[in-house]
C-alpha positions in Angstrom: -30.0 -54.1 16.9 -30.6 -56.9 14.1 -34.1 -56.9 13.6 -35.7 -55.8 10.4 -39.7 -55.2 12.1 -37.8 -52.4 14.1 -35.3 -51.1 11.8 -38.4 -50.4 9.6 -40.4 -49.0 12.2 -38.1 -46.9 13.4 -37.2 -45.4 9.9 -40.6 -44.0 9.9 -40.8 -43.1 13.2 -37.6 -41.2 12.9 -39.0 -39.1 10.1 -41.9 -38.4 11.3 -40.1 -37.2 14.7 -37.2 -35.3 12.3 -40.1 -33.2 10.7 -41.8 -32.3 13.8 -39.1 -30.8 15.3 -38.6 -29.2 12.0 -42.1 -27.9 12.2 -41.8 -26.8 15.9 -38.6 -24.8 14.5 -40.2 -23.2 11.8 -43.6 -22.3 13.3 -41.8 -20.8 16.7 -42.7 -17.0 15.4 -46.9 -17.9 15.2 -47.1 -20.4 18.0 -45.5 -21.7 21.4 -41.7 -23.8 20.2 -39.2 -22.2 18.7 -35.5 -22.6 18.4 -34.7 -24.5 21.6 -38.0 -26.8 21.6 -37.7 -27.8 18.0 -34.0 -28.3 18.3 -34.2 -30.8 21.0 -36.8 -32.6 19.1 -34.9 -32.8 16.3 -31.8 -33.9 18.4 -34.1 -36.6 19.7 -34.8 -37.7 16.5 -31.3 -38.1 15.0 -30.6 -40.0 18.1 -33.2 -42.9 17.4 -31.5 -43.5 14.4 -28.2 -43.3 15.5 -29.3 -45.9 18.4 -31.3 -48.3 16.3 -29.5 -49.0 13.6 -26.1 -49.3 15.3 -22.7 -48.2 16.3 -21.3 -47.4 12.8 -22.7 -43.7 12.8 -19.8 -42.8 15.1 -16.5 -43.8 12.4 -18.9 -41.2 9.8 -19.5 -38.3 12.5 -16.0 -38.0 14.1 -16.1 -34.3 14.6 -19.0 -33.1 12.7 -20.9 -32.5 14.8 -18.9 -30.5 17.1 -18.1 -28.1 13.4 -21.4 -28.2 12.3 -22.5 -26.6 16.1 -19.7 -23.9 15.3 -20.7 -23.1 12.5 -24.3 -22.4 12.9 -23.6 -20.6 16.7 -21.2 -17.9 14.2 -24.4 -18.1 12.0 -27.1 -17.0 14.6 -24.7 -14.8 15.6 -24.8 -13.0 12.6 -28.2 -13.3 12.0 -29.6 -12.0 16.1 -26.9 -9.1 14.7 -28.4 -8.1 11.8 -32.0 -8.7 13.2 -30.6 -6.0 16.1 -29.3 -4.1 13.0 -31.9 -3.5 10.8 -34.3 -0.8 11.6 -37.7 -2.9 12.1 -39.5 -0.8 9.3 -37.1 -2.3 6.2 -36.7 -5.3 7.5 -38.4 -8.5 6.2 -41.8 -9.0 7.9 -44.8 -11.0 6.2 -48.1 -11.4 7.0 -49.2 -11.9 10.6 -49.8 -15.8 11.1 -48.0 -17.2 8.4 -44.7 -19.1 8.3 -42.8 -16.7 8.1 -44.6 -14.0 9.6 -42.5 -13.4 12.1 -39.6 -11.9 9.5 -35.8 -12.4 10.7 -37.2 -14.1 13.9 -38.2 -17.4 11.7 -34.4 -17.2 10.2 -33.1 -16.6 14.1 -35.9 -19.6 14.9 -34.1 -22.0 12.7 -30.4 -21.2 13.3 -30.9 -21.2 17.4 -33.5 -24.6 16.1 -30.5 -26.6 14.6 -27.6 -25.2 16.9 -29.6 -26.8 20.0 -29.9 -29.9 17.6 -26.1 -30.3 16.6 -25.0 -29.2 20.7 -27.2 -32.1 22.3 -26.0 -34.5 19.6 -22.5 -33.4 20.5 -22.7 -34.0 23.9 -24.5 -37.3 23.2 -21.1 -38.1 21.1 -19.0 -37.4 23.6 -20.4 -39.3 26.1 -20.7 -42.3 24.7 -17.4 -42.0 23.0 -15.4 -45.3 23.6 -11.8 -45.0 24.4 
């Protein structure tokens, strides 16, 4: 796309779509969202950019996405491991109804959040992938 009115536009629009899902992700422990909601948003987000300003996002990706999405699925491992772990009296747990009320589930939240993000922008890659 070559036009400047939209490339500007869409910058915006795409950060204001990239912190809402962050939002969703991060306020999944107090209210309806979570991990898989705030993920695909996020994905969603990250693939307006990538479709308005152009094809030269796939030469810089390559694989990273596919890593980054193994690497944070052995990091929510670990973390729904420990949260299983951890006797629920000495774990981390804050005030009801704040951000991170909701103790190791707001860590869980955010890894299963940015998993689902990197997986749907994975399978986007791949399926657009030119021969």
């Amino acid at each position: 796309m070559d036009d400047y009115i939209a490339k500007v536009v869409f910058r915006y629009v795409t950060l204001v779509v990239v912190i809402y899902g962050f939002y969703v992700i991060l306020h999944g422990s107090a209210s309806p969202g979570g991990g898989f909601a705030g993920g695909t948003i996020l994905a969603m987000g990250v693939l307006i950019y990538f479709l308005v300003f152009g094809e030269q996002w796939r030469g810089k990706l390559r694989e990273s996405p596919m890593d980054l999405a193994v690497l944070l699925l052995g990091l929510g491992a670990v973390v729904e491991g420990i949260k299983f772990l951890v006797p629920q009296t000495h774990g981390p747990v804050g005030a009801p109804g704040t951000l991170f009320g909701g103790g190791w589930v707001s860590l869980a939240n955010f890894c299963i959040g940015t998993l689902v993000a990197f997986s749907i922008l994975n399978i986007i890659y791949l399926l657009v992938e030119e021969e």
